[in-house]
N, C-alpha and C positions, 0 to 999 in steps of 0.2 A: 234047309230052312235055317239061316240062320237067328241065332239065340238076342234075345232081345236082351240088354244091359241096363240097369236101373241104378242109375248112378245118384247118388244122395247128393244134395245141395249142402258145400260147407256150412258148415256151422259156425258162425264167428265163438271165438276162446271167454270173452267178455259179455257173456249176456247174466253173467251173473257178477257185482261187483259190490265188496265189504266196504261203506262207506263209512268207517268207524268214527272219521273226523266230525261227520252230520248228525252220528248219535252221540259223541260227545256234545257239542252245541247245544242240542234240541234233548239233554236226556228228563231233564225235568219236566220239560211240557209235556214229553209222551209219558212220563210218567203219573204226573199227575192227568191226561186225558184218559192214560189207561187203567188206572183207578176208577173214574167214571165211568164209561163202559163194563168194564170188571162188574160192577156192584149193580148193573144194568144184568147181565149173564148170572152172576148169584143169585138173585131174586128171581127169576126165572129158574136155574137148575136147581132151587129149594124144591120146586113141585116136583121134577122129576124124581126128586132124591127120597121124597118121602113116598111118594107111590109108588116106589120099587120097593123102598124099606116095610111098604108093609103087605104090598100084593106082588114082589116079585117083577113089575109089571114095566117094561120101561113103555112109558105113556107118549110115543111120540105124535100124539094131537094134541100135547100141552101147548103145543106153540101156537095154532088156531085159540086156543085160550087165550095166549096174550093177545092176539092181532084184534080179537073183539075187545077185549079192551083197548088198544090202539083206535080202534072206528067209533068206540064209546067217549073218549075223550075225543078225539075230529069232533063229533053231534054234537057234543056237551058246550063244546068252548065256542064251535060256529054259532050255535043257539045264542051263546051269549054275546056274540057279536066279534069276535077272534078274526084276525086275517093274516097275510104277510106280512103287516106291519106292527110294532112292538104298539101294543094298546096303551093311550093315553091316560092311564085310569092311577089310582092311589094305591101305595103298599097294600091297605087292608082290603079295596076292592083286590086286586091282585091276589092276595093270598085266599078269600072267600071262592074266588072263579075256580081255582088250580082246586080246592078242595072241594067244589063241586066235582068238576073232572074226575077229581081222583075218585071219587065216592058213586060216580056213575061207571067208572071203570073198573074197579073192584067190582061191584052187583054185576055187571055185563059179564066179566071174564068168571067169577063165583057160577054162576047161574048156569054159564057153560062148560063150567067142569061138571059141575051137577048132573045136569043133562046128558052130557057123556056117559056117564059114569052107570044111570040108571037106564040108558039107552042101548049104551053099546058094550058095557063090561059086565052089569050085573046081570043079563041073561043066559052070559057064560058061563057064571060063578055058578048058576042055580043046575048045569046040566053039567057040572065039572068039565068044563069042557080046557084040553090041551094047553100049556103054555105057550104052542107058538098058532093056538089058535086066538090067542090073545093078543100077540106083535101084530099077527095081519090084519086084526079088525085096527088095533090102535093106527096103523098105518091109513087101511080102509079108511077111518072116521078121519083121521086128518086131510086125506086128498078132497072128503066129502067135504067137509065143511069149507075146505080152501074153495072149492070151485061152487057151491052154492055163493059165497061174496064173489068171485067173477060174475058171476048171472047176474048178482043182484048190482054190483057196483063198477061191473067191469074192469081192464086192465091197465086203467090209467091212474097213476099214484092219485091219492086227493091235495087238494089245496095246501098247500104249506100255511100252517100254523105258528106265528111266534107268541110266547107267552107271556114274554117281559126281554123288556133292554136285558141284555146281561153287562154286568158292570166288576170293574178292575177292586176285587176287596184287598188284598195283598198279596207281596212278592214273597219268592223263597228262593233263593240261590240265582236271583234278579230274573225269575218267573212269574206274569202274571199270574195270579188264583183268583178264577172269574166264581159270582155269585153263584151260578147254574152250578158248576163242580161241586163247590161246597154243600148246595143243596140236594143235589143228588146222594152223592155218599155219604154224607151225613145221615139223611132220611133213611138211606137205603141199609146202612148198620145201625140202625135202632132197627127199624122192622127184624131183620135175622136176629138180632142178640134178643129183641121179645119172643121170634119163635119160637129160638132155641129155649128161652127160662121155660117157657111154655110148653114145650117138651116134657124139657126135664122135671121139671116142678108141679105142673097141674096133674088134676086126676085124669082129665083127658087124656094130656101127652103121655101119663103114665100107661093109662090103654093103649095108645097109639104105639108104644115100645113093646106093651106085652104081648099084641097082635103080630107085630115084626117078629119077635123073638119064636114067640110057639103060638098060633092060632088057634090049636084047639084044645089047647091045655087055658090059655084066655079066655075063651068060652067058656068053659069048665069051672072056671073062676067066679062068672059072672058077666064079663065086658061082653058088650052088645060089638059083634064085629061089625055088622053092618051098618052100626051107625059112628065107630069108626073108620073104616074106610069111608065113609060119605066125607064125615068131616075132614081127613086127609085132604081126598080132591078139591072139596071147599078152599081148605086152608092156602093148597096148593094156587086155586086160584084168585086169592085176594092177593097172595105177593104177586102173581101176573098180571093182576090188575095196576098195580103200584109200579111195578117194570115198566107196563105200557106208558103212563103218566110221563114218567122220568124217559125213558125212550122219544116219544112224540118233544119232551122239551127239549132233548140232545140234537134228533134228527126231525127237522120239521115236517119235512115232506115225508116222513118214511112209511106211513099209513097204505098200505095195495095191499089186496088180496093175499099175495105169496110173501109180505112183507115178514110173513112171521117165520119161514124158515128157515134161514139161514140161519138167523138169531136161536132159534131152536134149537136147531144142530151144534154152535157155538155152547148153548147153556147144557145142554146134554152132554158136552164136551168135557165142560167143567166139574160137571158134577161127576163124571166119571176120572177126571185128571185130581181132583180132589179124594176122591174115596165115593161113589156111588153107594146109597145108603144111610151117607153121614151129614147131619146137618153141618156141625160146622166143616166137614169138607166140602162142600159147596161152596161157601163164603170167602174157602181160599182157594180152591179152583176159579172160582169166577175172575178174582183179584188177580190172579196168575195169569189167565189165559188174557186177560185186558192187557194187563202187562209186555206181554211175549208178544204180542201181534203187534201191538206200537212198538217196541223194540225193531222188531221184524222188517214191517214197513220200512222205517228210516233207515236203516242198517244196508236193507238190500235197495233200499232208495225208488221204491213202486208202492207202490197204494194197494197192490192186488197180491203181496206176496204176504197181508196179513193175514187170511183164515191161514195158507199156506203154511207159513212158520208154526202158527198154535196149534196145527192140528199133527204137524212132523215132533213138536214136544210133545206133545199127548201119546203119541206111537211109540216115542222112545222110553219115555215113564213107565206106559205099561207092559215094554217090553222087559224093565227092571222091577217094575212092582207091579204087577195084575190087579192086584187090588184097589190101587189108587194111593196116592200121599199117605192121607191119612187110616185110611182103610177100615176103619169099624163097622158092623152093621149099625143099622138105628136100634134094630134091638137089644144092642147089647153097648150103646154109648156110655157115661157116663150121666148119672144125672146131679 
């Protein structure tokens, strides 16, 4: 009998190529697009960072979190009459609409951390049950709830939503700066620097650190742990609430079913390339990973080599620092 030969198909030498000259041109715009995005992933990896800082717990059904907010602002803004086209209406209508949105997507994505939380983690907490019986529920309840919205809304993205014209406010190194960037990142570093004072300064966040720190020496104190961790997940999902908003105005159509996880695995990304744990390591993982994937993109000159690139610098980081960047626990930050 002779032997069968399985001969490999050349591989052309160029399927990979450093287009340095493209990210020279373009490095402003990806930088400042990758800042928007970035600050889209922080606001998002804040929740994971404080449900692990203070249960250990990395929550990966935080991302079903945001995506109901994603389908809470779709209702809110179609309700109001929203479509593919920029709506005719007045700055103050405009800015009323967006904060209806945002204030139905916060209560949507809140409501369902909530829910999570009292459904699917605190029955575990009551029978001590296993840390990694904790990962495969949190996995569990993410697949659960992704595929309950297939049933209910099926697998065809929704309507593309524009919220407003966006418009040319100034240059920087003869780079437009469109309003939407502004208003993203803007918005999105006040929410973190409130959460963080918030942390550090209230009596809440003072619980919320001392529960991180030693749980039952906090008890022992007095702190109600149960109704700080409630409030973590709370907290956790009013920023995903606020994510979705500024997401749905980045990407119009981006609202399906599974729409929330890649962005999930990108914000979990961050918050462990930043320091998992750490509030403000979040804010600069998220910054970072926006950054490196635009970078990416242009450099390698494909659209698809952005998680690509962010997730081979995250490998290599933690292959130097385990920890992350910054590395602190939340219980033991700085306040």
């Amino acid at each position: 009998m002779i032997p069968t030969i399985l001969m490999a198909a050349p591989v052309s030498n160029d399927w990979i190529t450093l287009d340095f000259v493209s990210l020279g041109q373009n490095f402003w715009s990806a930088t400042f697009d990758g800042l928007t995005f970035g600050s889209i992933y922080a606001l998002v990896a804040l929740g994971y960072t404080l449900v692990y800082g203070v249960l250990n717990l990395i929550n990966f059904a935080h991302s079903e979190v945001f995506i109901m907010g994603c389908y809470a602002v779709f209702f809110t803004l179609s309700f109001l009459g929203f479509g593919p086209s920029a709506p005719n209406l007045g700055v103050g209508a405009i800015i009323l609409n967006l904060l209806l949105a945002l204030i139905a997507a916060i209560v949507a994505s809140a409501l369902t951390a909530f829910l999570l939380e009292r459904l699917a983690y605190r029955p575990l907490r009551k029978r001590n049950a296993p840390r990694l019986v904790f990962l495969i529920t949190a996995i569990g309840a993410s697949f659960t709830i992704q595929y309950l919205i297939f049933l209910w809304r099926g697998p065809v993205p929704e309507q593309a939503l524009t919220m407003f014209q966006t418009k040319p406010v100034f240059q920087v190194f003869g780079t437009i700066i469109y309003s939407d960037q502004i208003l993203i990142v803007t918005a999105a570093v006040i929410m973190m620097v409130v959460t963080e004072r918030f942390i550090s300064k209230s009596r809440t966040g003072r619980g919320i650190r001392a529960v991180a720190q030693d749980p039952d020496t906090a008890t022992l104190m007095g702190v109600n742990k149960e109704k700080i961790i409630i409030t973590t997940f709370v907290i956790g999902g009013i920023l995903a609430g606020a994510a979705a908003l500024f997401y749905v105005m980045k990407i119009p159509s981006g609202v399906v079913y599974n729409g929330g996880f890649i962005l999930g695995i990108k914000a979990f990304a961050a918050a462990v390339l930043g320091g998992i744990g750490n509030v403000r390591g979040a804010l600069l993982g998220g910054l970072l990973l926006g950054l490196i994937g635009n970078y990416g993109q242009i450099l390698l000159g494909n659209s698809q080599w952005t998680d690509v690139v962010a997730f081979m610098v995250l490998v290599l980081v933690l292959l130097f620092r385990p920890e992350g960047i910054l590395g602190t626990s939340l219980g033991r930050s700085k306040a």
